[in-house]
C-alpha positions in Angstrom: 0.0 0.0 0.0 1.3 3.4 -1.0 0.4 7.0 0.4 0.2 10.0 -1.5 1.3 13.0 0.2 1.1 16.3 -0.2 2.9 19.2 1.3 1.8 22.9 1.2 2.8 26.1 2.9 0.2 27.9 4.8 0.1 31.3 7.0 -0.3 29.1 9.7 3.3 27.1 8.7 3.7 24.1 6.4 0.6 21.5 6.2 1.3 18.0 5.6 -1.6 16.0 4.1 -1.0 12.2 3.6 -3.6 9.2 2.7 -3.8 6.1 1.6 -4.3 6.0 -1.9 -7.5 3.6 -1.6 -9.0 6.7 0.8 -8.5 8.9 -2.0 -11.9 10.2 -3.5 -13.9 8.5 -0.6 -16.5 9.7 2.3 -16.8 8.6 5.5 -19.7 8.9 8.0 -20.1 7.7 11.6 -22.8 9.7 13.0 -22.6 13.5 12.6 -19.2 13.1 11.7 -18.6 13.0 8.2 -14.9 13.1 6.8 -14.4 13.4 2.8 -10.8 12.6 1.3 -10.6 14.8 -1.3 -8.1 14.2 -4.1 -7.6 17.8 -4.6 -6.1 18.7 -0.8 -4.5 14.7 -0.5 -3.2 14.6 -3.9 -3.0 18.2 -4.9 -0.2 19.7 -6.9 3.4 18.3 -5.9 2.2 15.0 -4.6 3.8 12.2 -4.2 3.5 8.5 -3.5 5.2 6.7 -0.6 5.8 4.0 1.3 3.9 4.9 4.8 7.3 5.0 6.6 8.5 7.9 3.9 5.1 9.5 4.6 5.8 9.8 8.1 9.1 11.0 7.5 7.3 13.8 5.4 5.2 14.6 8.1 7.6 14.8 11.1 9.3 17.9 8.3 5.4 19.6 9.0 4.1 22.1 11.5 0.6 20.6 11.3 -0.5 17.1 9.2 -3.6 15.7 8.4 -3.5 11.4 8.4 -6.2 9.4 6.8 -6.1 5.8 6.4 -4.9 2.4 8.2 -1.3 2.1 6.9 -0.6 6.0 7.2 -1.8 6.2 10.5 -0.5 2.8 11.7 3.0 3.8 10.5 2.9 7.1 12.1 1.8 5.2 15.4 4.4 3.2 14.9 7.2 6.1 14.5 5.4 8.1 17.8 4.4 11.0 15.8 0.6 10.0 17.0 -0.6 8.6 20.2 -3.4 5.9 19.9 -5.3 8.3 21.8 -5.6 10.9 19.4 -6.8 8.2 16.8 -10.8 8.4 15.6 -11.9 5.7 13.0 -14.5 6.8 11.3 -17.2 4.4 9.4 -14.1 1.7 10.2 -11.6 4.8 8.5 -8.9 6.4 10.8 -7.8 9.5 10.4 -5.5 11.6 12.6 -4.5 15.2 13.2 -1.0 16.5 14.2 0.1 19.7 15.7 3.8 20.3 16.3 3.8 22.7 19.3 
């Protein structure tokens, strides 16, 4: 399984958005949560495709990321950039959020 990933800079710093490809182009509902993995902000301009470790390399060089899928997340579990805590899974989906403070 490969991840695309994206990386932009923002006013807020540089956001890194990363997904597994079979995410890409998909919704996701669990309630009143709904969480859409749009190809345009996952696999915008610049993007490229990784192995999840090289994704999570890309996003420990971010100020904020934004994870969806089971081998992006799981690798960046794996690496400590995300604590299982901060982990939703949504409609059997995860997705997590990182802010480097």
């Amino acid at each position: 399984m490969t991840v695309v990933v994206t990386v932009r800079e923002t006013p807020e710093g540089t956001l890194v958005a990363a997904a597994d490809n079979d995410c890409l182009g998909e919704t996701y509902e669990d309630g009143a949560v709904s969480l859409t993995v749009e190809e345009s902000f996952y696999a915008g301009d610049g993007a490229e495709e990784l192995e999840p470790e090289a994704a999570v390399e890309r996003v420990r060089d971010g100020d904020t990321a934004n994870l969806v899928g089971e081998a992006c997340v799981e690798a960046a579990l794996a690496a400590g950039v995300v604590d299982e805590s901060g982990v939703l899974e949504v409609d059997g989906t995860l997705h997590a959020q990182v802010v480097w403070l």
